[in-house]
C-alpha positions in Angstrom: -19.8 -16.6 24.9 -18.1 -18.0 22.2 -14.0 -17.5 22.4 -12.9 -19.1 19.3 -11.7 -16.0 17.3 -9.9 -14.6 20.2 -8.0 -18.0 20.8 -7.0 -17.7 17.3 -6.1 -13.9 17.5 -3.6 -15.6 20.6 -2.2 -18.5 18.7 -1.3 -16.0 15.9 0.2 -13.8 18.3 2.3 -16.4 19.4 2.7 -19.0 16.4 2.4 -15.8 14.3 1.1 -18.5 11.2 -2.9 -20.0 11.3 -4.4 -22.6 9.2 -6.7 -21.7 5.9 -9.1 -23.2 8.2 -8.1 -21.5 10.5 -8.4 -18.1 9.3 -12.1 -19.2 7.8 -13.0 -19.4 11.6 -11.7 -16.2 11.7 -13.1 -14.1 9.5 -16.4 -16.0 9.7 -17.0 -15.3 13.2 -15.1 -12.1 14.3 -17.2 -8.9 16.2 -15.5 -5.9 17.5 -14.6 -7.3 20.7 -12.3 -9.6 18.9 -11.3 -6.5 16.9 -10.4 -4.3 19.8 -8.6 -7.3 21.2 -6.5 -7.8 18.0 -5.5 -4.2 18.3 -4.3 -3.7 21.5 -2.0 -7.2 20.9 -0.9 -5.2 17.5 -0.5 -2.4 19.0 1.7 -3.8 21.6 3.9 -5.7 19.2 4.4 -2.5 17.1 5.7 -0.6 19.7 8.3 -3.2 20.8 9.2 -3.4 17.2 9.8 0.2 16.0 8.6 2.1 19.1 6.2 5.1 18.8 8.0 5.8 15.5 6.2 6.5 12.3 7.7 6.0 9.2 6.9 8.8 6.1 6.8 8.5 2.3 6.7 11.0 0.3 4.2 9.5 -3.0 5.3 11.2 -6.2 2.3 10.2 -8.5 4.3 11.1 -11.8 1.7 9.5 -14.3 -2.1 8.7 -14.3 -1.8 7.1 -17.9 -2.5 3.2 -17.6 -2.2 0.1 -21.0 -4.0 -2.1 -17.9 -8.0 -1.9 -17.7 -8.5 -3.3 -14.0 -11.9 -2.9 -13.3 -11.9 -1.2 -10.1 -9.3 1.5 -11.0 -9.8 4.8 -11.8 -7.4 5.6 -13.9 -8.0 2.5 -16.0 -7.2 2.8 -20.1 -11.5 2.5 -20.7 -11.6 5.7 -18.9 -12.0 8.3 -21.5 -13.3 11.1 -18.5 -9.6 10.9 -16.8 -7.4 14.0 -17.2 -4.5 12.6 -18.6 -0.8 13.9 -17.1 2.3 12.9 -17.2 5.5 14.7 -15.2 8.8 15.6 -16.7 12.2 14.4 -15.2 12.8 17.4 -14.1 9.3 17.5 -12.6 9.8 14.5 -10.8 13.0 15.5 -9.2 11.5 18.8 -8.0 9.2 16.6 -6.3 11.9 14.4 -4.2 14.2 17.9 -3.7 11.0 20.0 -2.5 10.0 16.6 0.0 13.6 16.4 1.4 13.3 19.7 2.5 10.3 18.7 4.4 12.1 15.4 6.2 11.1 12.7 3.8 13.5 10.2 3.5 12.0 7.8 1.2 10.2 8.7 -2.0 7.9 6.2 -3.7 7.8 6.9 -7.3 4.1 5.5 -8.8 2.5 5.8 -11.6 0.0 3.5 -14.2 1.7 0.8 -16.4 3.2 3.5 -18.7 6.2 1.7 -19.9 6.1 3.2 -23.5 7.0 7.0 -22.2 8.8 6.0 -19.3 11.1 2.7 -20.4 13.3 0.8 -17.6 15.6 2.5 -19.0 14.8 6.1 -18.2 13.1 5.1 -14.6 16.5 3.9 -14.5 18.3 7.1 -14.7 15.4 9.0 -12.7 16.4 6.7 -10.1 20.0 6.8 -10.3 19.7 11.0 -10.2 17.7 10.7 -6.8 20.2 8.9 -5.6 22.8 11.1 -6.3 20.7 14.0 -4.7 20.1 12.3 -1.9 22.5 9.4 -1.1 20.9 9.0 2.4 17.3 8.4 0.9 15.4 5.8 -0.3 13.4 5.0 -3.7 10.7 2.9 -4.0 9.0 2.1 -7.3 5.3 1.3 -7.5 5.4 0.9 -11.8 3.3 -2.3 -11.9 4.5 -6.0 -13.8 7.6 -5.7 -15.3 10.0 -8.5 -16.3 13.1 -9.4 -14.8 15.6 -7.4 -16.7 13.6 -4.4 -16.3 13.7 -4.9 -12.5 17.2 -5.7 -12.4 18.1 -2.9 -14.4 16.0 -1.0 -11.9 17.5 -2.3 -8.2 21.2 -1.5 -10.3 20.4 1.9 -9.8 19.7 2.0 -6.9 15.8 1.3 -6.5 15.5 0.0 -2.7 11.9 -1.4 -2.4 9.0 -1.9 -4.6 5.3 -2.0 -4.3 3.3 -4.3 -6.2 -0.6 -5.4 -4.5 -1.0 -9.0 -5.2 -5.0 -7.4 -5.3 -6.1 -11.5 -4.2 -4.2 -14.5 -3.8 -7.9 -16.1 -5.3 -7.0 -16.5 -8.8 -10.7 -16.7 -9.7 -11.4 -13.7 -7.7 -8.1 -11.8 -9.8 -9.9 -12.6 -13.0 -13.2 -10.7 -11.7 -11.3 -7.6 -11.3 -9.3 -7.7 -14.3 -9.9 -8.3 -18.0 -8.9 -11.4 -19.5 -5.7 -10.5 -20.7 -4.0 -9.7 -17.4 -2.7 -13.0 -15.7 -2.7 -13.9 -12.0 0.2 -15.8 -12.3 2.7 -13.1 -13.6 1.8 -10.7 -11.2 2.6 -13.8 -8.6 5.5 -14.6 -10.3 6.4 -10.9 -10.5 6.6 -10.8 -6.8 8.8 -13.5 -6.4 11.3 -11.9 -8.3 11.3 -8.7 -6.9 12.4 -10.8 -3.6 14.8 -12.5 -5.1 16.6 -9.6 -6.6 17.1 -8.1 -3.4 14.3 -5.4 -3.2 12.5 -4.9 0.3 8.9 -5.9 -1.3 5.4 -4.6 -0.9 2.3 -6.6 -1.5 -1.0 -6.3 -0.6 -5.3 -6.1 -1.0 -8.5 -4.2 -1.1 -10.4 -5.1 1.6 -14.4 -5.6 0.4 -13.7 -5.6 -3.3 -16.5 -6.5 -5.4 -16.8 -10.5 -4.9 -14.8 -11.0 -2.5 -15.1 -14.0 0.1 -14.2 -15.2 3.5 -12.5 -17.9 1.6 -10.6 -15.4 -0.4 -9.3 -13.6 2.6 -8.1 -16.8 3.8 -6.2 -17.1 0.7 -4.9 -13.4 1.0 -3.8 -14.6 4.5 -2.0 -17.9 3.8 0.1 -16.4 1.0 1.2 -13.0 2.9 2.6 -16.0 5.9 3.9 -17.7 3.0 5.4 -15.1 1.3 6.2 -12.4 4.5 6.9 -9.5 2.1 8.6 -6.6 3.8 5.7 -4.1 3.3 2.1 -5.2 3.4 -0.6 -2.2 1.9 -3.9 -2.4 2.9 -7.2 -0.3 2.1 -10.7 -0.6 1.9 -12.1 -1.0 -1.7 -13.7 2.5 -2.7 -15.6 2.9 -6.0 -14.8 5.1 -8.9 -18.0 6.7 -10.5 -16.4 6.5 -14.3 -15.5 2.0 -13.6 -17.9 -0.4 -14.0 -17.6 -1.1 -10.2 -19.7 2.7 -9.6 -22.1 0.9 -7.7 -20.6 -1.2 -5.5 -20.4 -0.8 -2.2 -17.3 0.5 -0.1 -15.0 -2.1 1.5 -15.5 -2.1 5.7 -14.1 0.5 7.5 -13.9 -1.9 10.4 -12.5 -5.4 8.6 -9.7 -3.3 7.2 -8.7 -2.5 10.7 -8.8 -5.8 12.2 -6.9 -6.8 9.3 -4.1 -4.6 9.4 -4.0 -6.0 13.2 -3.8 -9.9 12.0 -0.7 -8.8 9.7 1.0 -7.2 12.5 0.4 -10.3 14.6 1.1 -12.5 11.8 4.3 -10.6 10.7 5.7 -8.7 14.1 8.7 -6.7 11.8 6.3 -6.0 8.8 5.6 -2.5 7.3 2.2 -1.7 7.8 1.3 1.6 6.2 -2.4 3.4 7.1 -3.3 4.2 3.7 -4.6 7.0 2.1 -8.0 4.7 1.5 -8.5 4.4 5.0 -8.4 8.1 5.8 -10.9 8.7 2.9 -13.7 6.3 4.3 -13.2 7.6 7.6 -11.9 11.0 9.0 -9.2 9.9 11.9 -8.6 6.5 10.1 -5.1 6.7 9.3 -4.9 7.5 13.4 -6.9 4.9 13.9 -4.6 2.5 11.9 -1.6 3.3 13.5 -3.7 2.4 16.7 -4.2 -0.5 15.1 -0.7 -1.9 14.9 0.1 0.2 11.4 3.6 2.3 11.4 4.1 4.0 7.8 1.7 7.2 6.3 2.6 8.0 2.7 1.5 11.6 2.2 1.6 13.4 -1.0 4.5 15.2 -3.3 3.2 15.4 -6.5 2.2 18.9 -7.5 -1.0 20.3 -6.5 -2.1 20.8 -10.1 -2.1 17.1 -11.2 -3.2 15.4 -7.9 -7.0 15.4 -8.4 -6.0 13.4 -11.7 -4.6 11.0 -9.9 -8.0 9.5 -8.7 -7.7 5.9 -8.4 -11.4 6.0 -6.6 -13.7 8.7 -5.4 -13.4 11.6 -3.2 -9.2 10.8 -2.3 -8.4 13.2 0.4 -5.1 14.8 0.5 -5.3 16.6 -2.9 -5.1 20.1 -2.2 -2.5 20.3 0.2 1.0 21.3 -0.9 3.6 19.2 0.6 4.2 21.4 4.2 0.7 20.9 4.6 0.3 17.5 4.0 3.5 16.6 6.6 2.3 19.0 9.7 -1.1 17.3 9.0 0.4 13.7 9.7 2.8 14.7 12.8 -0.1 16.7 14.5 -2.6 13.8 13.8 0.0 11.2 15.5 1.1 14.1 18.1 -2.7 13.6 18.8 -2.5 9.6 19.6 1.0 9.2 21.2 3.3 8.8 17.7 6.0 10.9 16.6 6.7 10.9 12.8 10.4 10.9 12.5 12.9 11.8 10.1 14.6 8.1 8.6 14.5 5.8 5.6 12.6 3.8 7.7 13.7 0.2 6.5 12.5 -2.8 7.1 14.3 -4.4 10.0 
């Protein structure tokens, strides 16, 4: 019996850094022994971290309208079959007032690259006006690229955290899931200066998207030690019938899992959410990514009406439940497993 992966899955635990070669060995060689065994070791670390807690978002997904044309992504400009929406201010606060009633203490504001309707300058005031509302919360902004002004002008007024997916730290992988005039170095370059203004930052990949490589999850794994973002999002890659990915085949169920565990182990104080993409490809898989060293669930606010237009790939779950609904579903699913989802910002520590 070969022990190689599970000495690695050790060293990490305790170097919490491996080689490129390192991880190669890794990801060439794993089964679900080595799985189970990163778990429980992820597992383990979580709960000395941040205890049985579970951390909540509440996702306001206030535009579906996109400039970008990633290849992957449902809501991509080429798409002509997307139902266009976009929410008013007003809209948009009803959302974070309607989820604080609920116990949500952070609100992630997201949306396509839509910088024409919605300027800096008026995600500015959005964000200044939730923070007046609700000085104890927290507002995260998942907007895509935007310069440095734009994101100074944004962490001014209050903006906390941001998420931007690096998508591959492979910059010949990037360029065969985006078109030609999207550059792998700005978004790179993007993240570093959402670090260095001060935000609590959020990278992260698809797991299994189209041409992807051992050799590029080596990469993804080197730069997330090298860069140790605050919040690391992770799903499987899930097609979109209306990209011209339709026919490719769904990311693993099972490497997504053991990859949220190697993060945890790599990065003991990270935020590891279970994603909404991991409880589409598999009923229970948010549970089963909290069980799998993850400690943040990002359910739903955005009004019932618009969420099925929000479809970033197919068959999204979560878009018929109002927001009650969607927060009893996540405390009885972790009730279920040992978790209790509690009532806080939920900051990096």
């Amino acid at each position: 019996m070969d022990n190689t992966v599970k000495k690695l899955i050790g060293k990490l635990e305790e170097e919490h850094s491996l080689s490129r070669e390192e991880w190669l060995s890794v990801f060439g060689g794993w089964d679900d022994s080595d799985r189970a065994y990163a778990a429980e070791k992820a597992r383990a670390i979580s709960l000395r971290v941040y205890g049985n807690k579970i951390f909540i978002r509440g996702i306001v997904e206030f535009s579906n309208v996109c400039k970008n044309d990633c290849f992957y992504c449902g809501i991509r400009r080429s798409n002509t079959n997307a139902q266009r929406y976009r929410l008013d201010d007003e809209e948009i606060l009803m959302c974070c007032d309607e989820g604080y009633e609920q116990g949500f203490r952070t609100f992630v504001l997201q949306s396509g690259e839509d910088f024409a309707v919605y300027p800096p300058e008026r995600m500015a005031d959005i964000v200044r006006r939730i923070k007046e509302a609700h000085p104890d919360c927290a507002v995260t902004l998942s907007l895509g690229e935007l310069e440095r002004d734009a994101l100074k002008l944004l962490k001014d007024a209050g903006a906390d955290r941001y998420l931007l997916r690096h998508e591959t730290a492979d910059k010949e992988h990037y360029a065969k899931l985006h078109p030609a005039e999207m550059s792998f170095e700005h978004r790179m370059n993007c993240l570093r200066t959402l670090k260095e203004l001060g935000y609590q930052t959020g990278a992260g990949l698809m797991v299994g998207s189209p041409y992807q490589t051992n050799e590029c999850l080596a990469e993804d794994m080197v730069f997330l030690g090298d860069f140790k973002p605050h919040m690391i999002g992770i799903g499987p890659f899930l097609p979109h019938k209306d990209t011209p990915f339709r026919d490719m085949p769904k990311g693993s169920y099972e490497l997504t899992l053991f990859i949220l565990s190697l993060c945890r182990l790599m990065l003991p104080d990270v935020l590891l959410p279970a994603t909404t993409a991991l409880g589409t490809i598999r009923e229970g898989g948010r549970a089963q990514g909290v069980l799998a060293g993850a400690n943040v669930i990002m359910p739903n606010l955005s009004p019932t009406a618009v969420r099925k237009k929000y479809m970033l790939y197919n068959d999204k779950i979560g878009t018929s439940d109002n927001t009650s609904d969607s927060r009893l579903k996540v405390e009885k699913e972790m009730a279920e497993i040992g978790y209790e989802v509690v009532i806080t910002r939920g900051d990096h520590i």
